[in-house]
C-alpha positions as CSV (number, residue, x, y, z in Angstrom):
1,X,56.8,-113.2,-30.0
2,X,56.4,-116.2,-27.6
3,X,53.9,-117.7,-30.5
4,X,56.4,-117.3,-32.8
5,X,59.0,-118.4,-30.9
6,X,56.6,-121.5,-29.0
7,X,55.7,-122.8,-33.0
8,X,59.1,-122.5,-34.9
9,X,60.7,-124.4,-31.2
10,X,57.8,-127.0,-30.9
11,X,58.4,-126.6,-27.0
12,X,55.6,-126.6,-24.1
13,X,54.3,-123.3,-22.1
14,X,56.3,-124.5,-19.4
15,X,59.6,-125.2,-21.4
16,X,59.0,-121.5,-23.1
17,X,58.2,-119.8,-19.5
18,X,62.0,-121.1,-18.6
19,X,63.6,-119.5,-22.1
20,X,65.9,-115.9,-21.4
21,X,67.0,-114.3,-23.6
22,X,70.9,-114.9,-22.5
23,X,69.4,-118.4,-24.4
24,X,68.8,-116.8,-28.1
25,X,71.5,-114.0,-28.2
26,X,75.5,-113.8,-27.4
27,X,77.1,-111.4,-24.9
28,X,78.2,-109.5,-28.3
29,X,74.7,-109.1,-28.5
30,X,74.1,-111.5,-31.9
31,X,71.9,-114.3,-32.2
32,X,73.5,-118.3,-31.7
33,X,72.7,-120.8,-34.0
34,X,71.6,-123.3,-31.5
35,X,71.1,-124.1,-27.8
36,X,70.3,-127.0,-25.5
37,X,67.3,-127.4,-23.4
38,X,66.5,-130.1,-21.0
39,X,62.7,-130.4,-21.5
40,X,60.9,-130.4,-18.1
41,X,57.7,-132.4,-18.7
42,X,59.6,-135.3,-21.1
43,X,62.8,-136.1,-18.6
44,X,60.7,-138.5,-16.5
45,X,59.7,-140.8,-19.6
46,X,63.3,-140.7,-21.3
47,X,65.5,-143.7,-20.6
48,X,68.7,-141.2,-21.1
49,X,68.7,-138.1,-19.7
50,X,70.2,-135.9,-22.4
51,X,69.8,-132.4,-23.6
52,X,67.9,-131.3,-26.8
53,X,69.3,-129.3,-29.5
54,X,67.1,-126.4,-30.7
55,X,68.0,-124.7,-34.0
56,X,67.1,-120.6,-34.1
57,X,65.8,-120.0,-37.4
58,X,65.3,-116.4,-39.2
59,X,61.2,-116.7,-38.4
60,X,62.5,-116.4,-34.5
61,X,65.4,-113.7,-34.7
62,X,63.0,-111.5,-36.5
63,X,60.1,-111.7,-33.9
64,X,62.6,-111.4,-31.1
65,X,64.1,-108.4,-32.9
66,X,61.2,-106.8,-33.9
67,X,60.1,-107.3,-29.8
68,X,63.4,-106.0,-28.2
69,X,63.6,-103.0,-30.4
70,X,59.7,-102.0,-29.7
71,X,60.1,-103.0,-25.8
72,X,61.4,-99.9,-23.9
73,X,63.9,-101.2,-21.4
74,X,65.5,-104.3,-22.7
């Protein structure tokens, strides 16, 4: 899932280690269409500090489906 999720994104390990799932799905429990992130590694080098907008495409609900419904517990 966190390949998936890591390619379709285009974000760093440590950008993806900081992702929840209160990110990707609703309190009604269905997926948004986007969320910002505030990239850790590039927010030194940017002359405006300014959150990114990333998209959730069908590639990541279906690996993050497919993932809660196999993971006991979640």
């Amino acid at each position: 899932m966190l390949f998936i999720v890591g390619i379709n994104f285009g974000l760093r390990v440590s950008d993806l280690r900081k992702l929840r799932f209160s990110n990707l799905i609703n309190e009604n429990l269905t997926f948004r269409d986007n969320f910002p992130i505030f990239e850790q590694k590039t927010r030194n080098t940017r002359k405006r500090k300014k959150n990114r907008y990333i998209t959730i495409n069908n590639a990541v609900v279906e690996a993050v489906t497919l993932y809660l419904e196999n993971t006991p517990g979640m």
